[in-house]
C-alpha positions as CSV (number, residue, x, y, z in Angstrom):
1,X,-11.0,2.2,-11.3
2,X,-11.6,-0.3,-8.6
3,X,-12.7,1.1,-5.1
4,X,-10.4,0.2,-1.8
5,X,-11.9,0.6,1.4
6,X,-9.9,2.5,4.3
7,X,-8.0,1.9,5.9
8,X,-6.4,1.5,2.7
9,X,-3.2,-0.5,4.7
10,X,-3.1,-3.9,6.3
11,X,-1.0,-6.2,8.3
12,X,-1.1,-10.1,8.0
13,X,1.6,-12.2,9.2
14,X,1.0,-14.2,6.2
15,X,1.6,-11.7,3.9
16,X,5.4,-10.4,3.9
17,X,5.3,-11.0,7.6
18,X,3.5,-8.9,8.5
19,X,4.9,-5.5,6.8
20,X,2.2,-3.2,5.8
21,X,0.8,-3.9,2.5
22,X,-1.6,-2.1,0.4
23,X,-5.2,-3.7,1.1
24,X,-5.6,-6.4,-1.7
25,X,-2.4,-6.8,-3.3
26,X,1.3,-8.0,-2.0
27,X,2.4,-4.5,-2.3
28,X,4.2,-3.2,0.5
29,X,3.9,0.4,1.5
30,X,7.4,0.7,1.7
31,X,8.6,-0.6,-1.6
32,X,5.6,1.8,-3.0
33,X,6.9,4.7,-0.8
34,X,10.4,4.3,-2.4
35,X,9.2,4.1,-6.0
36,X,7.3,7.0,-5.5
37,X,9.8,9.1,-4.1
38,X,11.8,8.4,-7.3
39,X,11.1,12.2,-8.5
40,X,11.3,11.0,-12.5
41,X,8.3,8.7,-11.4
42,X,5.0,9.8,-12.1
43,X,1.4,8.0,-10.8
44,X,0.5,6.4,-14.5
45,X,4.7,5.2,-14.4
46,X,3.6,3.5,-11.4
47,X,0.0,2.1,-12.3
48,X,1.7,1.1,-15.2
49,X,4.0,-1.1,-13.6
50,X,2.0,-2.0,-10.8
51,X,-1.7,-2.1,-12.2
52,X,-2.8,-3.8,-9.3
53,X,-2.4,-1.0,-7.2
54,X,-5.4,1.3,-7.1
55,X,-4.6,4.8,-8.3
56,X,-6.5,6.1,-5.8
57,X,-4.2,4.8,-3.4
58,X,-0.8,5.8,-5.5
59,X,-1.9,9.7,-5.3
60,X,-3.1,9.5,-2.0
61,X,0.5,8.3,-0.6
62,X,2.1,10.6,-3.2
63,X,0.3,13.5,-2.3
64,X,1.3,12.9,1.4
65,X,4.8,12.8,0.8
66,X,5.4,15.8,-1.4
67,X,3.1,17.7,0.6
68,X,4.1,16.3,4.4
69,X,7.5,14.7,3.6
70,X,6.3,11.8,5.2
71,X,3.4,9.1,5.7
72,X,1.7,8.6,8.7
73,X,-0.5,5.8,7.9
74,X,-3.6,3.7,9.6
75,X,-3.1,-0.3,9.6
76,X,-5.6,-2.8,9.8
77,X,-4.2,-5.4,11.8
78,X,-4.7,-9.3,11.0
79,X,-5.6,-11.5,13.5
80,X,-3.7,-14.6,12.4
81,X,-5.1,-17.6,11.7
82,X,-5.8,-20.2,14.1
83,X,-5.1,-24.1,13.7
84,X,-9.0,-24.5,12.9
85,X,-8.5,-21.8,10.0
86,X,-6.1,-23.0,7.9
């Protein structure tokens, strides 16, 4: 199981624009928040489908919902990239 640093959510303009993702992958938090709410789901349905997507971060937003009802989540922001950048 690969490790994810925290915050485990980032925003980048040049990635969905700008929508929180999950650090590392294209994975928005969202579309993962919706699959997971899905109660015929479970975490290895998920990983399975999305093996990009550490476990580690699956439970954690899992366990937040069906404990909270809800995600409050911290986001790294992106500075975007400048002319010299790119």
């Amino acid at each position: 199981m690969r490790e994810i640093k925290k915050p485990y959510f980032i925003s980048d303009i040049n990635i969905l624009g700008g929508k929180p993702v999950i650090r590392g992958t294209r994975m928005s938090v969202h579309l993962l928040m919706s699959i997971l709410m899905d109660k015929n789901m479970t975490i290895d349905d998920v990983k399975e489908m999305y093996p990009n997507v550490p476990v580690g971060v699956i439970k954690y937003i899992k366990e937040k919902l069906e404990k909270e009802g809800k995600l409050v989540i911290e986001v790294e922001i992106c500075p975007p990239m400048t002319k010299k950048e790119e």
